[in-house]
C-alpha positions in Angstrom: 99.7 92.6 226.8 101.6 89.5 226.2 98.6 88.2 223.5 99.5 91.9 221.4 102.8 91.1 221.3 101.9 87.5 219.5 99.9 89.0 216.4 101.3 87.5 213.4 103.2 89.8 211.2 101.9 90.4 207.2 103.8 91.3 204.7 102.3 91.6 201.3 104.6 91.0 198.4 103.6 92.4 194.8 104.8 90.5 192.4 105.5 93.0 189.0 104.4 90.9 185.8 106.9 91.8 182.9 105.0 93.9 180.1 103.9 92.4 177.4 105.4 92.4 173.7 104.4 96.2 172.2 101.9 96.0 169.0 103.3 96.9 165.3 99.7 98.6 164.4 102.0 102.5 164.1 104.2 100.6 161.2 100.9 99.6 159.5 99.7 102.9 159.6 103.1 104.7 158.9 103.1 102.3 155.5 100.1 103.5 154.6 101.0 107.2 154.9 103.9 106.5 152.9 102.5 104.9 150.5 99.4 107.4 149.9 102.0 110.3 149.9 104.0 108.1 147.1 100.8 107.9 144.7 99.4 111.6 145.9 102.9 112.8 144.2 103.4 110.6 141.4 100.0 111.5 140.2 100.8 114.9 140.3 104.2 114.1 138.1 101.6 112.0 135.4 99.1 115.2 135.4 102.1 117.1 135.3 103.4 115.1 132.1 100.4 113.7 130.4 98.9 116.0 127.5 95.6 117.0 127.3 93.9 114.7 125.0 95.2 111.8 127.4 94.0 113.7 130.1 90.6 114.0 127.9 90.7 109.7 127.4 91.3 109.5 131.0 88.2 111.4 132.2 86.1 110.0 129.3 87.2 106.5 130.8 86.3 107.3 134.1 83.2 109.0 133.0 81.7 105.6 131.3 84.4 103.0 131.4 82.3 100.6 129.6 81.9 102.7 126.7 85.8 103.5 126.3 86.7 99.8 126.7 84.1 98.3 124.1 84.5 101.6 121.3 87.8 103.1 122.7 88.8 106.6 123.8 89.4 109.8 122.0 92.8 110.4 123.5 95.7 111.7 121.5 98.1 109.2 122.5 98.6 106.2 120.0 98.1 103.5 122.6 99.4 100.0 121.1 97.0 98.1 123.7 95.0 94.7 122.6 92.2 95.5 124.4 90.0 99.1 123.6 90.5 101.4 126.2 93.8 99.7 127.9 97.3 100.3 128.8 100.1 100.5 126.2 101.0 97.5 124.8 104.8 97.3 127.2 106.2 95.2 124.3 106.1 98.0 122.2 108.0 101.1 123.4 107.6 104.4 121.4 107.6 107.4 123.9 107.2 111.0 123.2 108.7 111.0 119.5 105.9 108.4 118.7 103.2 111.1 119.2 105.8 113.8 117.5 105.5 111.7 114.7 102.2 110.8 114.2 101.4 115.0 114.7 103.8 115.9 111.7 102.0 112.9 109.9 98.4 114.3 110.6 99.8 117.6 109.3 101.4 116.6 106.3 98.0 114.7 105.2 96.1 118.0 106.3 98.1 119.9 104.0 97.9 116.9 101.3 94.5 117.3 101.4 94.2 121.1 101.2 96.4 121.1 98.1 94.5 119.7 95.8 91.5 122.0 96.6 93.8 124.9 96.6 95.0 124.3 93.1 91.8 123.5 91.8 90.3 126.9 93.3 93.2 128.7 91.3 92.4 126.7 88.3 88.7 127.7 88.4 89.5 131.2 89.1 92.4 131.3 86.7 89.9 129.7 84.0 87.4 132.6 85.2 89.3 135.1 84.4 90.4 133.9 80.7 87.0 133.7 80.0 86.2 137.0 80.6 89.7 138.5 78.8 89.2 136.0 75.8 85.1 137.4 75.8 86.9 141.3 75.8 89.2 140.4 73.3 86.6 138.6 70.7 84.3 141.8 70.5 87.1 143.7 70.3 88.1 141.8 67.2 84.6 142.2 65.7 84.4 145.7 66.4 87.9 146.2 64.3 86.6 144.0 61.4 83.4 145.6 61.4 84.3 149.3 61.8 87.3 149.1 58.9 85.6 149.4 55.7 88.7 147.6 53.9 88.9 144.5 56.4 84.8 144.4 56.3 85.1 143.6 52.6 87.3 140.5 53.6 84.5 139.4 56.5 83.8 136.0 54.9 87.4 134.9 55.5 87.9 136.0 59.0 86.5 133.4 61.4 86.5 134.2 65.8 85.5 131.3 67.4 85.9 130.2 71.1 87.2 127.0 71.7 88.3 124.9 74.6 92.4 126.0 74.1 91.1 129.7 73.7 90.2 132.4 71.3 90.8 131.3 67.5 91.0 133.5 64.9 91.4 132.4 61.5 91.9 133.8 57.6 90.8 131.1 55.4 91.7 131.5 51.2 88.8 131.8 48.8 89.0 130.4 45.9 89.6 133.5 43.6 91.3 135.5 46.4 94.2 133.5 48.0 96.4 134.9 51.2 99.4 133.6 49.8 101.0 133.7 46.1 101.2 129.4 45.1 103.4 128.1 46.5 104.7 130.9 48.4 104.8 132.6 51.4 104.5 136.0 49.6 101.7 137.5 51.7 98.8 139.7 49.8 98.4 142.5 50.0 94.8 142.8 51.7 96.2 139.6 53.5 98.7 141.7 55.1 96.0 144.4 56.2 94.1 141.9 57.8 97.5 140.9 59.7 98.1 143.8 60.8 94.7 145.2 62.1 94.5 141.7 64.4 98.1 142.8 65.9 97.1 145.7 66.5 93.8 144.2 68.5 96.6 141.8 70.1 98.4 144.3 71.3 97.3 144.7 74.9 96.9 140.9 75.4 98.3 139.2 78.2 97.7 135.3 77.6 100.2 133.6 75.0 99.5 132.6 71.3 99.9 130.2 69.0 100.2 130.5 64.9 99.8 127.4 62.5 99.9 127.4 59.0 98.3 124.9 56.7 97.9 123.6 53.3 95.7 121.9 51.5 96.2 118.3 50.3 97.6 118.9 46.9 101.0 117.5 46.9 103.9 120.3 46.5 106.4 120.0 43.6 109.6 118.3 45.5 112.7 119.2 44.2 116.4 118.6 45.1 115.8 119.9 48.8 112.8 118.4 49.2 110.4 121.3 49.9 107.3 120.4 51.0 103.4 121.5 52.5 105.4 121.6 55.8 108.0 123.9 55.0 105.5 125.7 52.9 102.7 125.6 55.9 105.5 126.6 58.3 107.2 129.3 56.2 103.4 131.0 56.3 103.1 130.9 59.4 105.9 132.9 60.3 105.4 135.3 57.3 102.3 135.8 59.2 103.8 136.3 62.4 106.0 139.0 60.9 103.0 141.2 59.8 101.2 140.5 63.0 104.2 141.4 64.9 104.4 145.2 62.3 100.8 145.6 62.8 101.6 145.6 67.3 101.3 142.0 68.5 104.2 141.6 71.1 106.8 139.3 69.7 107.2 137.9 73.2 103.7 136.5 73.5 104.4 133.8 71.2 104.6 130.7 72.3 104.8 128.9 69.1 105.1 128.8 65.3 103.9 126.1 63.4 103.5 124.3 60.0 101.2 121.6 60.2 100.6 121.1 56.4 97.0 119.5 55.0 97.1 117.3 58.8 94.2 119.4 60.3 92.1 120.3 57.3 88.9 122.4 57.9 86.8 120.2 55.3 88.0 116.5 56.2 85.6 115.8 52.8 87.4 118.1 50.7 91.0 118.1 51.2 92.1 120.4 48.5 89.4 122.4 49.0 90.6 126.7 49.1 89.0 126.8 52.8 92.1 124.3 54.2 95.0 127.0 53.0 94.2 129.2 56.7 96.2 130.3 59.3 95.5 130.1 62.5 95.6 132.7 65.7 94.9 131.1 69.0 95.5 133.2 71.9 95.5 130.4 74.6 93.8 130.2 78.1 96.3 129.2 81.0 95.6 125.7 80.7 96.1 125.2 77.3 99.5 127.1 77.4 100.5 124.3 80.4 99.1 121.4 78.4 101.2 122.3 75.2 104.2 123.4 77.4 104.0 120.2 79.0 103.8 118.6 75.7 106.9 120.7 75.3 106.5 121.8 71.6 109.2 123.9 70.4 108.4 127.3 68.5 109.5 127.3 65.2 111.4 130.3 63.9 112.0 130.3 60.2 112.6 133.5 59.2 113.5 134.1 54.9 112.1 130.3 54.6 113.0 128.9 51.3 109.0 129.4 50.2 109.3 133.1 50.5 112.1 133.4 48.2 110.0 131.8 45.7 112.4 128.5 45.1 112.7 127.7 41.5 111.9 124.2 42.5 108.2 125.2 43.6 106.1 122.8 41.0 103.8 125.2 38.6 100.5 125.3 40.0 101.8 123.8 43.6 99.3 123.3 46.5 99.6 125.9 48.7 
C-alpha cells in the first residue's frame, strides 16, 4: 500500500510553437487576375476603336509576321514606323485627322484621275456626233445644188469640203463671172441666189458658223480713208451674211465675221488669181468653236461698209 502511494507523478507539458509567417503566393495570383482582366478589357477598347483595315494589318501580321515586317502590311493606317510592319513612329503624333486626311486626299486624286477620262469620253462623243450632223448637212447641201436647176449652172464655184474645224462651203469668182462688183461689196445677182439657197440648208443647224471674206493680192486703190482688201474682204463677208441670213440661216448661229484679205489665198502660186476672191462658210464642230473662242476672236459687224456704197475712192479696176 505504502509503495502505491510513492509512484512518481507525470505531467506532460506541450509546449505550443508560434505559427509560422503566412505565404504571399494569393497576391501573386490576385496580380495576375488583375492584370489579365486589365489587358482582356483594353483589348476590347482597341478592337472597339481600331478600323478595319488596321484590324486587316493586324491579322495579316499575325498570319505571317515575317512577311509583314520585311514587305509591310496592307493596313489603312499611315503608320510613320522605321521598321516595315512596326509601331507608329511616337515622335510623330497625327491621330484620327491624319487618316481623315489622307482619305479626302485618295479621293480627291480618284476623282483627278476620273476627270480627265470623263472629258475626254464627252469629247469623243461630242466629236461623234458632229460628224454625223456635219455628214447630214453636206448631202443635204448637194442635194440643194443639184436639184435647183439655177444653182446647178453655178456648180463649178460651189466647193463642200470637210475639214478638221468642220463643214466648209465655199463660192469662189470665175474669171468672167465675179460674186462681187470690183471693188465692191455689191453682191450678183446669181451670187445672191446661191446665198440664199445655203441659208436656207443652214437653217435647221445647230453647231455655230464662221464667214470670211477674201481678196486676191492686187493691191486696192487707197484713198483719203485708206480703204483697203481688209475692209473690202470684210465688208463681203457680211454682205454675205445678210443674204444668208434672208435666205433662213439663224442670225444667232454666228459666231464670227471676217475679212482676212489676200492672207489665206486658195492658189499660194497665183495670188491674183479669180479663184482667191471666195467666201467662206464653215459651220464649226464643238472643238473648233472652243479653240477660236478660246483664241477669243471678236465677230465683226459691219453693216453699210464703205465698199458697198461704192466709195469714190475705190481705184478703177481695184482687186477685189
Amino acid at each position: 500500500m505504502a509503495d502505491n502511494k510513492l509512484q512518481p507523478i507525470i505531467i506532460k507539458r506541450v509546449k505550443k510553437a508560434d505559427h509560422g509567417a503566412h505565404g504571399g503566393a494569393w497576391k501573386i495570383a490576385y496580380a495576375d487576375f488583375v492584370t489579365a482582366m486589365m489587358a482582356f478589357f483594353l483589348l476590347m477598347w482597341l478592337l472597339g476603336s481600331t478600323s478595319k483595315g488596321d484590324l486587316q494589318g493586324i491579322a495579316e501580321y499575325f498570319a505571317s509576321p515575317m512577311k509583314v515586317a520585311m514587305q509591310g502590311g496592307d493596313g489603312a493606317g499611315n503608320s510613320s514606323s522605321v521598321i516595315q510592319g512596326g509601331g507608329t513612329d511616337l515622335a510623330r503624333v497625327y491621330g484620327q485627322m491624319k487618316r481623315s486626311q489622307d482619305s479626302d486626299a485618295d479621293k480627291g486624286r480618284t476623282s483627278q484621275q476620273a476627270r480627265p477620262q470623263s472629258i475626254e469620253a464627252q469629247r469623243a462623243e461630242r466629236a461623234r456626233i458632229d460628224a454625223q450632223r456635219i455628214k447630214e448637212l453636206q448631202g443635204k447641201l448637194e442635194s440643194v445644188i443639184t436639184q435647183d436647176m439655177a444653182l446647178n449652172e453655178y456648180r463649178s464655184q460651189i466647193r463642200i469640203d470637210v475639214t478638221p474645224d468642220g463643214l466648209q462651203v465655199q463660192i469662189v469668182d470665175e474669171q468672167n463671172r465675179p460674186m462681187f462688183d470690183s471693188g465692191s461689196a455689191l453682191v450678183k445677182n446669181y451670187m445672191r441666189s446661191i446665198l440664199r439657197a445655203i441659208g436656207g440648208a443652214l437653217g435647221g443647224v445647230e453647231n455655230r458658223i464662221s464667214i470670211a471674206g477674201h481678196t486676191d493680192a492686187t493691191p486696192y486703190g487707197n484713198g483719203e480713208r485708206g480703204y483697203s482688201n481688209w475692209e473690202l474682204s470684210a465688208d463681203r463677208a457680211n454682205a454675205s451674211r445678210r443674204e444668208l441670213v434672208a435666205g433662213g440661216m439663224p442670225d444667232d448661229k454666228l459666231i464670227r465675221v471676217v475679212g482676212l484679205a489676200a492672207s489665206d489665198p486658195l492658189q499660194p502660186q497665183e495670188p491674183r488669181a479669180a479663184v482667191n476672191r471666195r467666201i467662206t462658210i464653215t459651220v464649226l464642230t464643238r472643238e473648233a468653236e472652243e479653240r477660236l473662242m478660246g483664241h477669243d476672236l471678236p465677230a465683226l459687224d459691219l453693216p453699210g461698209g464703205p465698199a458697198e456704197k461704192n466709195p469714190d475712192n475705190a481705184a478703177p479696176g481695184a482687186a477685189g
